[in-house]
LUMGU-301354 format. One record per residue: y, z, x of N, C-alpha, C in turn; residue in three letters; residue number from 1. Coordinates in steps of 0.05 Angstrom, whole numbers, plus 5000, padded with zeros to 4 digits. Example, Ala and Ser with C-alpha at 12.3 -4.5 7.8 and 13.67 -1.06 7.14 Angstrom:
residues 2
4886  5156  5264  4910  5156  5246  4934  5156  5264  ALA  1
4955  5142  5257  4979  5143  5273  5001  5157  5258  SER  2
This chain:
residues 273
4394  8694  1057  4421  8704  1052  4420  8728  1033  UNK  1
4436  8739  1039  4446  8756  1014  4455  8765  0995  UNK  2
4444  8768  0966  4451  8777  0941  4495  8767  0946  UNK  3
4506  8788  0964  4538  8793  0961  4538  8761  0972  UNK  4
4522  8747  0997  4528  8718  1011  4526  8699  0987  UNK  5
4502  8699  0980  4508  8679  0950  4528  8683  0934  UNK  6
4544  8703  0919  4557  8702  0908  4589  8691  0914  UNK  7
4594  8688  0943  4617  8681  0954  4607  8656  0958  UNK  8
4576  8648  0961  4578  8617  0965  4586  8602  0931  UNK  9
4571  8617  0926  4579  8602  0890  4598  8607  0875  UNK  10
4613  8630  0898  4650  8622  0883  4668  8608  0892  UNK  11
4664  8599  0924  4674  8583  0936  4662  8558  0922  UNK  12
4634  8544  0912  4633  8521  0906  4644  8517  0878  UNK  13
4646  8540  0862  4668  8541  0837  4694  8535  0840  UNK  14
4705  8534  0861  4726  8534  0869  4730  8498  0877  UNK  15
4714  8498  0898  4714  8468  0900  4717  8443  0883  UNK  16
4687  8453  0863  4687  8439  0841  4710  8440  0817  UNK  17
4723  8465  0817  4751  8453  0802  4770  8443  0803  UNK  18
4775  8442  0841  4793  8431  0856  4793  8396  0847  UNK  19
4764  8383  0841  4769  8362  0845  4763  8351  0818  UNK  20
4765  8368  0795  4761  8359  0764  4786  8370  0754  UNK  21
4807  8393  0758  4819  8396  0751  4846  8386  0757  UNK  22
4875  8377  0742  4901  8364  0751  4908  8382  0778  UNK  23
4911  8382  0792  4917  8389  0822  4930  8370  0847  UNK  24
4951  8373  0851  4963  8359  0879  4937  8357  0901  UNK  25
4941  8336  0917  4930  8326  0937  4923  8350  0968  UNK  26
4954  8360  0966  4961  8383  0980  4930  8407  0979  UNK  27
4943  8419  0951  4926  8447  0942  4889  8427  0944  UNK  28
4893  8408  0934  4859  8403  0932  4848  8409  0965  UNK  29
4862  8383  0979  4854  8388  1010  4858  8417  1020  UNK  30
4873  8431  1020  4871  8461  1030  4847  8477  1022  UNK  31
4842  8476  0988  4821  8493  0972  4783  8484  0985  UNK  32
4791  8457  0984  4765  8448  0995  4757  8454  1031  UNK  33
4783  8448  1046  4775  8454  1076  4772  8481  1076  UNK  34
4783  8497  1068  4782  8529  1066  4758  8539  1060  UNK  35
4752  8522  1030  4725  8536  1021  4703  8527  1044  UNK  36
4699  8510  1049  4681  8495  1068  4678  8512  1093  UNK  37
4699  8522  1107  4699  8526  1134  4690  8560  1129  UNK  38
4700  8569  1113  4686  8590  1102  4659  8591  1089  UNK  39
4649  8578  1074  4624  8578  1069  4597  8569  1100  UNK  40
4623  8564  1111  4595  8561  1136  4599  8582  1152  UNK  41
4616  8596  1149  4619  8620  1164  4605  8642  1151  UNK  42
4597  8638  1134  4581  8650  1120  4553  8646  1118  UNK  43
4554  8626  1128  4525  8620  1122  4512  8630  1163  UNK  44
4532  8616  1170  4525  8632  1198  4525  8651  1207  UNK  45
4543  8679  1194  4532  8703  1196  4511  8712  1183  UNK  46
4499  8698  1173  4478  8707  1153  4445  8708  1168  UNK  47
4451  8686  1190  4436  8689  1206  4438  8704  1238  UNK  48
4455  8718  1236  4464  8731  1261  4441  8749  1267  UNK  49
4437  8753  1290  4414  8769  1301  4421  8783  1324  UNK  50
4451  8793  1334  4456  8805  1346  4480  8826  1340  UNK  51
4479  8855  1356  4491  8871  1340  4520  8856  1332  UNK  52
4531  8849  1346  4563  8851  1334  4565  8832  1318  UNK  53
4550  8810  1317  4541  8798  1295  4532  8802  1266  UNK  54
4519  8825  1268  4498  8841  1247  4537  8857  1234  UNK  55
4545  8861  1253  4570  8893  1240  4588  8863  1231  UNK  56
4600  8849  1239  4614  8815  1235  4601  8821  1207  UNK  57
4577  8815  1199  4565  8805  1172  4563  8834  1150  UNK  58
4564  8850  1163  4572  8874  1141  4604  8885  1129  UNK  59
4613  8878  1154  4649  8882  1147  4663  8860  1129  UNK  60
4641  8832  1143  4658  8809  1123  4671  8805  1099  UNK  61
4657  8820  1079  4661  8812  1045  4692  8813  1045  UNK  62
4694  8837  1055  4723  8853  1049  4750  8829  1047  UNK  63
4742  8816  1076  4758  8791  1082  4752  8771  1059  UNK  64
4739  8766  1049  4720  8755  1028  4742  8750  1005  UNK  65
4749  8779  0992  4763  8786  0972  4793  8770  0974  UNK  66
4802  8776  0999  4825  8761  1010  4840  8735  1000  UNK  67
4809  8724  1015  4809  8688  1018  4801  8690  0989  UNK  68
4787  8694  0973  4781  8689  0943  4810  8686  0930  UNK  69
4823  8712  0940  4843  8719  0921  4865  8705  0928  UNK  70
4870  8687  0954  4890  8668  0959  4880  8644  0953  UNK  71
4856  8640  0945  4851  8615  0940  4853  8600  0909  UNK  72
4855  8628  0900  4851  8608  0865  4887  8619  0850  UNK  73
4900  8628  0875  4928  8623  0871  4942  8592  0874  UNK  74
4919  8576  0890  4932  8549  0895  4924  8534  0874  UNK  75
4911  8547  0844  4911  8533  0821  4934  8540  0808  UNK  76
4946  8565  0812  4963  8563  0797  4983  8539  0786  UNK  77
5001  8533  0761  5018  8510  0768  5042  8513  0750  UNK  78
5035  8527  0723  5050  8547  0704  5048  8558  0697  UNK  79
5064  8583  0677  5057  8599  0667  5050  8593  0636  UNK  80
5034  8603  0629  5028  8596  0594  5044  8621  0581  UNK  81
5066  8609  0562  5081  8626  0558  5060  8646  0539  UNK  82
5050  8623  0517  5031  8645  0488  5009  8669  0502  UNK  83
5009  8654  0524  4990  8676  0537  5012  8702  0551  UNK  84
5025  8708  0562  5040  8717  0566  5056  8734  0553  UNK  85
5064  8712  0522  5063  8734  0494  5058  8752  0483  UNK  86
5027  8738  0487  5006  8752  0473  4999  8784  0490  UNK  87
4997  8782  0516  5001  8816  0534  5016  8822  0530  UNK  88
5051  8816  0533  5072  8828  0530  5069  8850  0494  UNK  89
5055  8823  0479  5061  8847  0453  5041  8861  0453  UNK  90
5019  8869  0467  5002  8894  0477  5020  8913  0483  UNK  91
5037  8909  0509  5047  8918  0525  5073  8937  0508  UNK  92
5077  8918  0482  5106  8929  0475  5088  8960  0456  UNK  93
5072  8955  0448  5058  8983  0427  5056  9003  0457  UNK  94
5036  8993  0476  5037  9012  0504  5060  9034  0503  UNK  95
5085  9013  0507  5111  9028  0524  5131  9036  0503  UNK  96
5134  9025  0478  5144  9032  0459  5136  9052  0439  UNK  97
5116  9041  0427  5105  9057  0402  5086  9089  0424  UNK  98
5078  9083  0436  5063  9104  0450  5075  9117  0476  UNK  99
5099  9107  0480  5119  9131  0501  5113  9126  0520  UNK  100
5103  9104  0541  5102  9107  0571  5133  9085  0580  UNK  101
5145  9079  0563  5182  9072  0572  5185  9102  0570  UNK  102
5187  9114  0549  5201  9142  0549  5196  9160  0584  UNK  103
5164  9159  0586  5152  9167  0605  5163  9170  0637  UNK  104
5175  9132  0633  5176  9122  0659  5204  9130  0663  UNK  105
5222  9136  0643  5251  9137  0648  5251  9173  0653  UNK  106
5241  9188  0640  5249  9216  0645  5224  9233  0669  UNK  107
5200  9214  0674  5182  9232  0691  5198  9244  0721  UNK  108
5187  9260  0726  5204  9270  0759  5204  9245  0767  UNK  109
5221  9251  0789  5214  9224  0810  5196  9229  0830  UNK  110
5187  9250  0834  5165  9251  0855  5137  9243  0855  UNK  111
5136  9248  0821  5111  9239  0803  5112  9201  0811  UNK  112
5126  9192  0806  5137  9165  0801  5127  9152  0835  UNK  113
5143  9165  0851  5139  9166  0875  5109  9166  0885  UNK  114
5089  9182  0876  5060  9186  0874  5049  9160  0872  UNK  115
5050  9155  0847  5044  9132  0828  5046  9104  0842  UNK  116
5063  9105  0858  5072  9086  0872  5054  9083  0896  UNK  117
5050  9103  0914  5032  9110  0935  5014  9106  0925  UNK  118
4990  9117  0907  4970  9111  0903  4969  9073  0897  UNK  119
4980  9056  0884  4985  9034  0882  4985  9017  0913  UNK  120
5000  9032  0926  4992  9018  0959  4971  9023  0969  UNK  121
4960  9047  0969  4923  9045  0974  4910  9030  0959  UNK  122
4922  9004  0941  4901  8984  0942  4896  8969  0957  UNK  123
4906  8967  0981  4895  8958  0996  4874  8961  1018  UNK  124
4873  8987  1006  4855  9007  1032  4825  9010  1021  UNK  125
4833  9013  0987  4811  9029  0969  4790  9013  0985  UNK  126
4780  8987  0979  4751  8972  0991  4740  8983  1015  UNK  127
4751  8985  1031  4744  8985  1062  4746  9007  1061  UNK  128
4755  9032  1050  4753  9059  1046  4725  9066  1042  UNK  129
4725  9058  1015  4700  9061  1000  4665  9043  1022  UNK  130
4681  9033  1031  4656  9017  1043  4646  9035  1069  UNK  131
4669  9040  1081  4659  9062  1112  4651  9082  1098  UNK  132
4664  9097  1072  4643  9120  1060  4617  9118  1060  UNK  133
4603  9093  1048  4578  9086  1042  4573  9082  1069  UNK  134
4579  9064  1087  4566  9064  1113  4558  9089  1127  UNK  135
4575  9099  1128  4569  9123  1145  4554  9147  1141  UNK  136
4547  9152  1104  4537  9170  1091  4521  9164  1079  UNK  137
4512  9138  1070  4498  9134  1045  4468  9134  1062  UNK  138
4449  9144  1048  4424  9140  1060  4410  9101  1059  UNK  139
4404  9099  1074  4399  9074  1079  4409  9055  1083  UNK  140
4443  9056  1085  4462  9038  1086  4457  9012  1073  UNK  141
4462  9023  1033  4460  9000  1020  4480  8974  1017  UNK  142
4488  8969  1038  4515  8943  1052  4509  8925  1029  UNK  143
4491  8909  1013  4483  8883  1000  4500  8905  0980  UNK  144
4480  8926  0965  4485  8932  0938  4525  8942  0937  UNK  145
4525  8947  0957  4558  8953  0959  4573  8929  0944  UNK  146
4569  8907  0963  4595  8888  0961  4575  8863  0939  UNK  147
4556  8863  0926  4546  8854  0911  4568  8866  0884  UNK  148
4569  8893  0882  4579  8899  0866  4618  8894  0860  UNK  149
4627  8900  0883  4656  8900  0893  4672  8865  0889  UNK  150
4646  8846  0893  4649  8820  0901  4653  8811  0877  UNK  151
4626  8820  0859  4627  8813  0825  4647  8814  0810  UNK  152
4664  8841  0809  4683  8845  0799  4704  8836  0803  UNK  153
4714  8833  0829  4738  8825  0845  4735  8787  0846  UNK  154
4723  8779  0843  4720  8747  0840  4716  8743  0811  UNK  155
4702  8759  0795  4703  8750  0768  4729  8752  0754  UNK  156
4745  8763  0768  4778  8765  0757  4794  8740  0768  UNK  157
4791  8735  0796  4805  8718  0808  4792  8683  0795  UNK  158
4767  8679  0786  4755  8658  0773  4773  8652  0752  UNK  159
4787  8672  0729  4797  8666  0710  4824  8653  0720  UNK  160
4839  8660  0730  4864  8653  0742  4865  8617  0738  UNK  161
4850  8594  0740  4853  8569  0742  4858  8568  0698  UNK  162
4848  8586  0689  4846  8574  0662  4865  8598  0650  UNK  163
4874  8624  0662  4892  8631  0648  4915  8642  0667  UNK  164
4940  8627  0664  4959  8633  0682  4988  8633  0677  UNK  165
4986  8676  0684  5007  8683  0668  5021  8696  0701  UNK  166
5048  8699  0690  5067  8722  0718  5067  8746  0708  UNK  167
5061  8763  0736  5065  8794  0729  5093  8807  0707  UNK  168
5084  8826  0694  5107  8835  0675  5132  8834  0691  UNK  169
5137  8844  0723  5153  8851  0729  5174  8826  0737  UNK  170
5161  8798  0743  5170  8778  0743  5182  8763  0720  UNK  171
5175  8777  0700  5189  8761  0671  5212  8793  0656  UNK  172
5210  8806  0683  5232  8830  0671  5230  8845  0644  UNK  173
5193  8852  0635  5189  8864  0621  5187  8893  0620  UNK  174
5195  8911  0610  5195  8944  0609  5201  8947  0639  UNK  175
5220  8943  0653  5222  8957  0687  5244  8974  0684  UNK  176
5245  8988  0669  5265  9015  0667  5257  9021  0705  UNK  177
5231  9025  0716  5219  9036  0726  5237  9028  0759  UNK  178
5252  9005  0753  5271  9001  0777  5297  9014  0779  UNK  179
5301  9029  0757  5325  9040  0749  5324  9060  0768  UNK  180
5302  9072  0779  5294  9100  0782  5302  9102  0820  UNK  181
5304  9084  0831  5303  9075  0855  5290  9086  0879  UNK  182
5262  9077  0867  5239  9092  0884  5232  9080  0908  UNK  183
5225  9094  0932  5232  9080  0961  5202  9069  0957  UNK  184
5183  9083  0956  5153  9064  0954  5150  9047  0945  UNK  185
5165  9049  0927  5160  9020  0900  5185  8999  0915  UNK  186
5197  9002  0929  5215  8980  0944  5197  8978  0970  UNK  187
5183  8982  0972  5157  8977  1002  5139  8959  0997  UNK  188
5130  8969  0957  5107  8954  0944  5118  8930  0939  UNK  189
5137  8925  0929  5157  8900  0919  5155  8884  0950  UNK  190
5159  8899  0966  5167  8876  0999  5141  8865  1008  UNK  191
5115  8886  0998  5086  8876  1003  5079  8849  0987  UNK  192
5084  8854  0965  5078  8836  0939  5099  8810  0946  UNK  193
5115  8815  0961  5136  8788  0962  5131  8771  0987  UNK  194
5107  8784  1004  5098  8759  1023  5071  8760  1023  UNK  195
5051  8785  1016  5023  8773  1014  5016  8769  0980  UNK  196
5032  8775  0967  5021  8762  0942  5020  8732  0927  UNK  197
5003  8718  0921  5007  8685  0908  5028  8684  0886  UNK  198
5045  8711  0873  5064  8710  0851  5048  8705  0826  UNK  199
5019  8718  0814  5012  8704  0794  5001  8725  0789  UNK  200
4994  8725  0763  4978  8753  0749  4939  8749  0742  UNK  201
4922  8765  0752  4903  8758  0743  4904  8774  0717  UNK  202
4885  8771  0703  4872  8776  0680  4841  8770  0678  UNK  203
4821  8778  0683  4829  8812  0680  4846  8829  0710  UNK  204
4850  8858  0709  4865  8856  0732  4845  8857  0756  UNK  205
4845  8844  0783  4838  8848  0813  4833  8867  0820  UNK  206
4862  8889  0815  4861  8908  0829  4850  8939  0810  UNK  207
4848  8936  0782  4827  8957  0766  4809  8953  0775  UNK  208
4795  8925  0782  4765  8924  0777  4760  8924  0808  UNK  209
4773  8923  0831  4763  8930  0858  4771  8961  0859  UNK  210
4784  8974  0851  4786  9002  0859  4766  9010  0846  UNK  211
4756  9008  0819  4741  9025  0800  4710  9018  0812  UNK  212
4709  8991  0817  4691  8978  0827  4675  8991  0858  UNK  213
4692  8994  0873  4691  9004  0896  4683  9037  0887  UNK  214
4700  9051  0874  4696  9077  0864  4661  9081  0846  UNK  215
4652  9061  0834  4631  9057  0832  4600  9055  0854  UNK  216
4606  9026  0869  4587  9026  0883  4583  9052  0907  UNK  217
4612  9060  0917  4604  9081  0936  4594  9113  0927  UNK  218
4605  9121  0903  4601  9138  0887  4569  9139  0882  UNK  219
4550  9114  0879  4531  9108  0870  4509  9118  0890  UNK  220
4521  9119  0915  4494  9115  0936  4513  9148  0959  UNK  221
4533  9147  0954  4548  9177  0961  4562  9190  0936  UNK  222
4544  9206  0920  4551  9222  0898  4575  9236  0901  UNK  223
4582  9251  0927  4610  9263  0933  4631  9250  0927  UNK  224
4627  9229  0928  4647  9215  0931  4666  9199  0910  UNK  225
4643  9201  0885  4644  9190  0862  4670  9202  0848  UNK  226
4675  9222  0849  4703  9229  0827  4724  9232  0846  UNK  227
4736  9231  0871  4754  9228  0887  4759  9205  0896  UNK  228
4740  9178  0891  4747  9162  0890  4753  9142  0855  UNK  229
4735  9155  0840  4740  9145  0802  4780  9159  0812  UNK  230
4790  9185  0819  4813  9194  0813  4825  9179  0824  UNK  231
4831  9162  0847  4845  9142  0865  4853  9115  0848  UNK  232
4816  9105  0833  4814  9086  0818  4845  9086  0796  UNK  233
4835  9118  0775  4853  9109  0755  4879  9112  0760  UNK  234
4886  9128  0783  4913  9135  0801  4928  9098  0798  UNK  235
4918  9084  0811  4919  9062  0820  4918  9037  0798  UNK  236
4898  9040  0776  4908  9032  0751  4934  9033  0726  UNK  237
4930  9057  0729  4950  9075  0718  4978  9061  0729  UNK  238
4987  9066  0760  5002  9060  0772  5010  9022  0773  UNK  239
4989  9006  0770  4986  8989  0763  5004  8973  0738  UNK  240
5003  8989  0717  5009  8992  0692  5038  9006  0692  UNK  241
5043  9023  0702  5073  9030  0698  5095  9021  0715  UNK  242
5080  9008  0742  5096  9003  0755  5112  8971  0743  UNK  243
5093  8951  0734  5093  8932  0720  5078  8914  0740  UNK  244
5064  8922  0758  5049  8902  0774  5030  8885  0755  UNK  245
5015  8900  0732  4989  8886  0710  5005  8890  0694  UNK  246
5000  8877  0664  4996  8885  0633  4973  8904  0639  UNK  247
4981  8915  0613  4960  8937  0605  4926  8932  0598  UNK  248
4939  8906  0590  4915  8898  0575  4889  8888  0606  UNK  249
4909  8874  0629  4899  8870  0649  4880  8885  0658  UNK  250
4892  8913  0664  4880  8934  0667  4857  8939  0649  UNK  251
4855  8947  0626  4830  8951  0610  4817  8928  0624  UNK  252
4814  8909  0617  4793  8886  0629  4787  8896  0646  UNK  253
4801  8898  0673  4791  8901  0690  4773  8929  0697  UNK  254
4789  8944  0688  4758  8971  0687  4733  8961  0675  UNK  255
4729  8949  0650  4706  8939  0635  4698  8917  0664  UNK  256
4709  8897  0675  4686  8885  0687  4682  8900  0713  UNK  257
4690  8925  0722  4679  8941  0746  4654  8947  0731  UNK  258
4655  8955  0713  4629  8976  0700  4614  8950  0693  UNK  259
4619  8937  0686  4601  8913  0684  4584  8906  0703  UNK  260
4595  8903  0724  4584  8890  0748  4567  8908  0761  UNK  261
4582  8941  0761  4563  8964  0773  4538  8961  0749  UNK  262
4540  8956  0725  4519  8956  0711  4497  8944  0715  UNK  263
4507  8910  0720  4487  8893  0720  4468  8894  0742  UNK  264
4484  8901  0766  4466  8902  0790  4443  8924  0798  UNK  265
4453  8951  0779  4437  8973  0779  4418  8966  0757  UNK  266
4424  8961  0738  4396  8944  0716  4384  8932  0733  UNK  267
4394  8906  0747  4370  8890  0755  4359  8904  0778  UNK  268
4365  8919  0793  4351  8923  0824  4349  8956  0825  UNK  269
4352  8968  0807  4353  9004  0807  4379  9012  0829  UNK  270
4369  9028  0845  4388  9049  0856  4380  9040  0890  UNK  271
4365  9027  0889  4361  9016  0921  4372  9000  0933  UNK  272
4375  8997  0968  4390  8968  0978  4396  8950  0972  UNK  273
């Protein structure tokens, strides 16, 4: 198997194993476990695929990967911890207060605002963006070192979620001047977020550390690509942060464990597949 296959097997059995040590309904345990299961063997069976559409099945997978990760350790959620919650919000209040991004959000154009917003919905694209970049250009089509890196980041955020569980700013009606403004994107992002999202906030954020992350590994093995996708990254952080989708603080984390994870894997294995 593969460097990126192990790491979804051993977050799926992280997953398992908290399902059945941690307070959890009968419900969420049986879902987390059949889920993880039926997926870990789907994994393990493309791993041995030996025919083409098999072989492209096991390279496109991860992406889906991120998905199921990221709906799965929403079924730990159960409350919100308020001190935790606190504790960002009064990050958040020096952010938007003492350093002007309320001021920001209430007088910027609206077209700017409007931007901000767009880039924020290409989070959904950024991965699979960044991944056909590297496919198609990168010499040697380093597929492992890609989503080895993308996987790290984007699951090491969603892992925290069982032990720290807070709601997005915008769900506890903190600093959203930004609804005042009545931006049509940001009423598209709100309708996205209100049927594929679990309603819960990671920490660090998901979506810093898969854009920056992604902006990383493809940048890494297609140089072109590296600052037009870092600009998308902080587009999308940034946007992140003002829209009230993260705390701020979310965000920082989550850039630090993109670079983390691009770190660790380029230490241990250099610049190759």
């Amino acid at each position: 198997m593969r460097t990126s296959e192990w790491i979804v097997a051993g977050y799926l059995l992280y997953l398992v194993v908290l399902a059945w040590t941690r307070p959890l309904g009968a419900d969420r345990r049986l879902l987390v476990t059949s889920v993880a299961l039926a997926d870990g063997a789907c994994v393990w069976w493309l791993s041995h695929a030996d025919e083409r559409f098999g072989l492209i099945a096991r390279d496109w997978l991860p992406g889906l990967q991120i998905l199921i990760g990221y709906w799965l350790s929403g079924a730990f959620f159960t409350q919100p911890m308020l001190r935790a919650e606190a504790t960002l919000a009064g990050w958040d209040v020096v952010l938007f207060r003492q350093l002007g991004v309320a001021s920001f959000t209430r007088r910027a154009p609206r077209w700017l605002l409007e931007c901000l917003e767009v880039a924020y919905l290409t989070v959904y694209v950024v991965v699979p963006l960044g991944f056909g970049v590297m496919y198609l250009f990168a010499p040697g089509r380093p597929v492992d070192s890609y989503w080895t890196i993308v996987l790290t980041a984007e699951l090491a955020c969603y892992a925290v979620l069982p032990w720290v569980q807070t709601r997005p700013p915008r769900s506890i009606r903190m600093q959203v001047d930004i609804d005042d403004r009545g931006l049509r994107v940001r009423q598209l992002n709100l309708r996205v977020l209100g049927g594929g999202s679990i309603q819960a906030n990671t920490i660090p954020s998901g979506h810093a550390a898969g854009a920056f992350a992604t902006a990383l590994a493809a940048g890494t093995y297609v140089p072109p690509a590296l600052v037009p996708l870092m600009v998308l990254a902080a587009s999308i952080t940034i946007a992140s942060v003002i829209g009230r989708y993260h705390y701020g603080l979310d965000a920082l984390l989550g850039v630090l464990v993109a670079f983390g994870a691009w770190g660790v894997r380029l230490g241990g294995s250099g610049l190759g597949p």
